[in-house]
C-alpha positions as CSV (number, residue, x, y, z in Angstrom):
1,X,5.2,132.0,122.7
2,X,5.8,132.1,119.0
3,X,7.7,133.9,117.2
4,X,6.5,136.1,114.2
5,X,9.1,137.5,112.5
6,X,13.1,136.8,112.4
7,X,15.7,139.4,111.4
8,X,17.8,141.5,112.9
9,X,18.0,145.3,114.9
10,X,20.4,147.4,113.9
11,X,21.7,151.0,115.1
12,X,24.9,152.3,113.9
13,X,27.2,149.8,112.5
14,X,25.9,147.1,115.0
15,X,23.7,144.5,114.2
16,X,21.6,142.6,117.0
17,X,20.3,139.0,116.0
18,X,16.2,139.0,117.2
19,X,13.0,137.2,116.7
20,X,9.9,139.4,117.7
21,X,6.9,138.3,119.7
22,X,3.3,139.7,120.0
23,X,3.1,141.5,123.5
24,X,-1.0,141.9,122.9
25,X,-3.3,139.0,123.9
26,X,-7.1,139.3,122.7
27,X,-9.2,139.2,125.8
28,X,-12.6,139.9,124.0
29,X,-14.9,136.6,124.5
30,X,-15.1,135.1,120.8
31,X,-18.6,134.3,119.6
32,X,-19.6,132.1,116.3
33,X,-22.6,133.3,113.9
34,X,-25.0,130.9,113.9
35,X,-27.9,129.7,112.0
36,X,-31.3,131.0,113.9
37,X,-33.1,128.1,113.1
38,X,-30.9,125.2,114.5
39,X,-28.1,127.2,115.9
40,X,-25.4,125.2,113.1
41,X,-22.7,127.3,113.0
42,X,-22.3,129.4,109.6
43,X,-18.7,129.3,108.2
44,X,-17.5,131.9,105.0
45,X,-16.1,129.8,101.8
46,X,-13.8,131.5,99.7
47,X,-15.7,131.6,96.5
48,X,-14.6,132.1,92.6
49,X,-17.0,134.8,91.5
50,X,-17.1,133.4,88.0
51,X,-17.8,129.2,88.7
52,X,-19.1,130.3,92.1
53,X,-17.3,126.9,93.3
54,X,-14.9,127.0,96.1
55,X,-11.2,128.0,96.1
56,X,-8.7,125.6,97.9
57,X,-6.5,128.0,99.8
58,X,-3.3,126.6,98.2
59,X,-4.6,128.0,95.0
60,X,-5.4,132.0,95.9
61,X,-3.0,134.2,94.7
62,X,-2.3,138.1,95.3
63,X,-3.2,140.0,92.7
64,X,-3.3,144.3,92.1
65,X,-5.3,145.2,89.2
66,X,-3.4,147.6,87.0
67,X,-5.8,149.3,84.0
68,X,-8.1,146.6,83.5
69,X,-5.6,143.9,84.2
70,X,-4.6,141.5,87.0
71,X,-1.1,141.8,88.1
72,X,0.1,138.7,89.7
73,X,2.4,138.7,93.0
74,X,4.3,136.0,94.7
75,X,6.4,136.6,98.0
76,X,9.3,136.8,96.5
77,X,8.0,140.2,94.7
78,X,7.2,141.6,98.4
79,X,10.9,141.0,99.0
80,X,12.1,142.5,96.3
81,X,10.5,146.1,96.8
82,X,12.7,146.0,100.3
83,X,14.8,143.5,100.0
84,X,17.2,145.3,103.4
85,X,13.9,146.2,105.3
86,X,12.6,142.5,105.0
87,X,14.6,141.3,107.9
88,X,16.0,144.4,109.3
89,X,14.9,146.9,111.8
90,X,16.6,149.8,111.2
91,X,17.2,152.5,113.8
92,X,17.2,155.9,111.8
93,X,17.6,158.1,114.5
94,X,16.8,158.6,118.4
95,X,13.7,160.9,119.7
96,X,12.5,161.3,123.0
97,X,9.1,158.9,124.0
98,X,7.3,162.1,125.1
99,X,7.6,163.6,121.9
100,X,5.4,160.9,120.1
101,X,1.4,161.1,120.3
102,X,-0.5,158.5,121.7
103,X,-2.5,158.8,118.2
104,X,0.2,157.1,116.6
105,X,0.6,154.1,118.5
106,X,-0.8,150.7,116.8
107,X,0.7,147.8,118.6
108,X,3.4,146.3,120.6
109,X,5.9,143.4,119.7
110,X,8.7,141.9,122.7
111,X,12.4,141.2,121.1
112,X,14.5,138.3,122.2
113,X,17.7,137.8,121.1
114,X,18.5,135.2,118.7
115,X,21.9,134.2,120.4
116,X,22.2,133.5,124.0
117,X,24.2,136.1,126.2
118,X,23.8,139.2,123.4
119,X,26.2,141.9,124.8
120,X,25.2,144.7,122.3
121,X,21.0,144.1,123.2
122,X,22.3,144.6,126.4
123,X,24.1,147.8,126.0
124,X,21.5,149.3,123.4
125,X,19.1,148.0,126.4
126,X,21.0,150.1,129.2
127,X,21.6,153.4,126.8
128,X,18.3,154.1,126.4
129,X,17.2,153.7,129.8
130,X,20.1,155.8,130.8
131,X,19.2,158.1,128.2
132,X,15.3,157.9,128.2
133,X,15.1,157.8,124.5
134,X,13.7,155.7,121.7
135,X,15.0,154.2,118.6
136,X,12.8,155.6,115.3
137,X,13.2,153.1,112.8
138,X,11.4,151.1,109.9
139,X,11.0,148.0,108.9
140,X,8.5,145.4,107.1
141,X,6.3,142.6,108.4
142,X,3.7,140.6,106.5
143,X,4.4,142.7,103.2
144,X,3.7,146.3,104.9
145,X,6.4,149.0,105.7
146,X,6.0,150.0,109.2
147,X,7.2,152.8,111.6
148,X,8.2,151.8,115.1
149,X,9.9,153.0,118.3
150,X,12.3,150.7,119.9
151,X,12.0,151.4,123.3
152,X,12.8,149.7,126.7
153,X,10.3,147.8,129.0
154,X,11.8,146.2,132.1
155,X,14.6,144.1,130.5
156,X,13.4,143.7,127.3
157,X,13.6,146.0,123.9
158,X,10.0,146.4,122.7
159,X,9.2,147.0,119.3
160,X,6.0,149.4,118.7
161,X,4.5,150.2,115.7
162,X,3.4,153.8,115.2
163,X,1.2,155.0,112.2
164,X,2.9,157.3,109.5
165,X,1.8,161.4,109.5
166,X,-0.1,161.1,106.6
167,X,-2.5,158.4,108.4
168,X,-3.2,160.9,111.2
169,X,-6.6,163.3,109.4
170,X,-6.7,166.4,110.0
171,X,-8.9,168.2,112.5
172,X,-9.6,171.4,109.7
173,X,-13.5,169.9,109.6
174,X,-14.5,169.5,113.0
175,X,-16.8,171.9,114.6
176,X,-14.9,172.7,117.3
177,X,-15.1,176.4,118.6
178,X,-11.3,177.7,118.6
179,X,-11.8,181.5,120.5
180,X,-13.7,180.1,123.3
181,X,-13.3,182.0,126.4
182,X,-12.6,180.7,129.8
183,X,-12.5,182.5,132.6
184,X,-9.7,182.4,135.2
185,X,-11.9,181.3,137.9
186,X,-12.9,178.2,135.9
187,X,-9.5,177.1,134.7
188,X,-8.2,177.3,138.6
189,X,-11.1,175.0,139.1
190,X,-10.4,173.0,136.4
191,X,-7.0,172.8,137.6
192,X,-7.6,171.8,141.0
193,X,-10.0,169.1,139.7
194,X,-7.2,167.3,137.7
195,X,-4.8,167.8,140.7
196,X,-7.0,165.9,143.2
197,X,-7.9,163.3,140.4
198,X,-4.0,162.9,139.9
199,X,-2.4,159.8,140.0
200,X,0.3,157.5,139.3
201,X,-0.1,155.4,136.6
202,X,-1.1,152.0,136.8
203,X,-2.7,150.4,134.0
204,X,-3.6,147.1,136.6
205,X,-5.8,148.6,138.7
206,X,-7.9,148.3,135.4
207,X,-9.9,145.5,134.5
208,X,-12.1,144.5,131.2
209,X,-15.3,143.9,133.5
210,X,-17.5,144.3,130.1
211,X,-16.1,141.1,129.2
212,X,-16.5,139.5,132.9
213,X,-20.4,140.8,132.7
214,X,-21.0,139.4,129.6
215,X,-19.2,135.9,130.5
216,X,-21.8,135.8,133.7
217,X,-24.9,136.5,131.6
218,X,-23.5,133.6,129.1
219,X,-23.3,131.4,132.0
220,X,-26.4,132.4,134.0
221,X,-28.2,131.9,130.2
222,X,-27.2,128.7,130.2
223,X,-28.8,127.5,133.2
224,X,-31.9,128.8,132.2
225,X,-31.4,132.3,134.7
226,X,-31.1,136.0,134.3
227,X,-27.9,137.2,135.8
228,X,-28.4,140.6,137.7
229,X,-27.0,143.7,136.1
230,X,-25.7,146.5,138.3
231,X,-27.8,149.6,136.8
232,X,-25.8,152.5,136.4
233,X,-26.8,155.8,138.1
234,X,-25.6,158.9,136.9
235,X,-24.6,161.4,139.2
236,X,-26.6,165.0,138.7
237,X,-25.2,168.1,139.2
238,X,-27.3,170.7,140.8
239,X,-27.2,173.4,137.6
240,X,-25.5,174.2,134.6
241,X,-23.1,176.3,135.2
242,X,-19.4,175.3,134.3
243,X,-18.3,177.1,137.7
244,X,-21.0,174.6,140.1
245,X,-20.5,171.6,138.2
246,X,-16.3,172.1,139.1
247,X,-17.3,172.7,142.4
248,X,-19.6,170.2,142.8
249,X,-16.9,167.7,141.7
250,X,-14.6,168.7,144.0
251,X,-16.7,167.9,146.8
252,X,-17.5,164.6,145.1
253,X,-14.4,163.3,145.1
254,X,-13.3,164.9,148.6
255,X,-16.4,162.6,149.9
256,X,-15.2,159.4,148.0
């Protein structure tokens, strides 16, 4: 693996040398656009708007327009605005995991220490294990201030972005009934459905098998064949009442 970004983690007064690597790997099949006619592929030119000729990359600069005016930025300028978040993630304070939504999660990066043998990645390693907490903390990568939770996997400290409060809309415009009455009858059913659906958590018993279908069709297309797709047949419930469709599930998952 490669590294993406070099700096440092830091809680307290200590100060823990790390590179970070992506934990997510892509596992969508990539396709090219392509000319109908004789299938050449089609590739995007970055193009001056004004000479309409193309721009080597070497010579595209960041700019913000400010009134009517371009203002021109070079990477030092991104350093500058947080020169000490640049190349340090900084642990502000410690929550516990449970306490974050699932909403705020973006993605995930694996920390390696960047000397051999690090006793304090070790011990910050241990303590929050021990103490089943997370590290909140913020730092920038590729000229954005993020949020993250430092948090243990295995034997590794993994770095995961979250999304700041004021990303998160509000749910003020939804149509969403807020008085709506359920009676005890149906939450006890709806209760013993989740119970006998319960399960421990294991995200491998999980495959992407839209990808694996579509890879077969490509390769059954390309013999000149139609690969067989498994039509799905939903399962109808006898009526509609909330009560019988609980019921009916029960007995549907007793059976499988």
């Amino acid at each position: 693996m490669r590294s993406i970004w070099k700096g440092s983690l830091g809680f307290g007064l200590v100060s823990i040398p790390v590179k970070l690597y992506s934990a997510i790997q892509s596992n969508s099949l990539d396709f090219d656009m392509l000319d109908s006619r004789d299938h050449s592929r089609i590739r995007f030119q970055r193009v001056n708007e004004s000479t309409h000729k193309e721009v080597p990359y070497d010579k595209i600069v960041k700019g913000y327009k400010l009134d009517e005016d371009y203002v021109i930025m070079d990477e030092q300028d991104f350093q500058d605005a947080a020169p000490e978040k640049s190349k340090v993630i900084t642990i502000e304070s410690f929550v516990d995991i449970d306490d974050v939504n699932p909403m705020f999660y973006e993605t995930s990066y694996y920390t390696e220490p960047d000397t051999k043998n690090n006793k304090a990645y070790g011990l910050l390693l241990q303590a929050l294990k021990k103490s089943k907490k997370a590290g909140l903390a913020r730092f920038v990568l590729r000229s954005t201030e993020s949020l993250c939770i430092v948090h243990p996997v295995d034997n590794v400290l993994v770095v995961t972005r979250i999304r700041f409060g004021q990303q998160i809309r509000a749910t003020d415009d939804l149509e969403v009934a807020r008085d709506m009455t359920i009676s005890k009858k149906e939450l006890d059913m709806g209760l013993m459905l989740i119970d006998q659906y319960a399960e421990k958590f294991d995200v491998t018993k999980f495959k992407d098998e839209y990808s694996d279908s579509l890879l077969n069709i490509i390769k059954a297309k390309s013999k000149g064949k139609r690969a067989k797709v498994k039509k799905l047949t939903p399962h109808k419930t006898a009526g509609t009442d909330l009560y019988d469709q609980l019921m009916e599930s029960l007995k549907v998952k007793k059976g499988a």
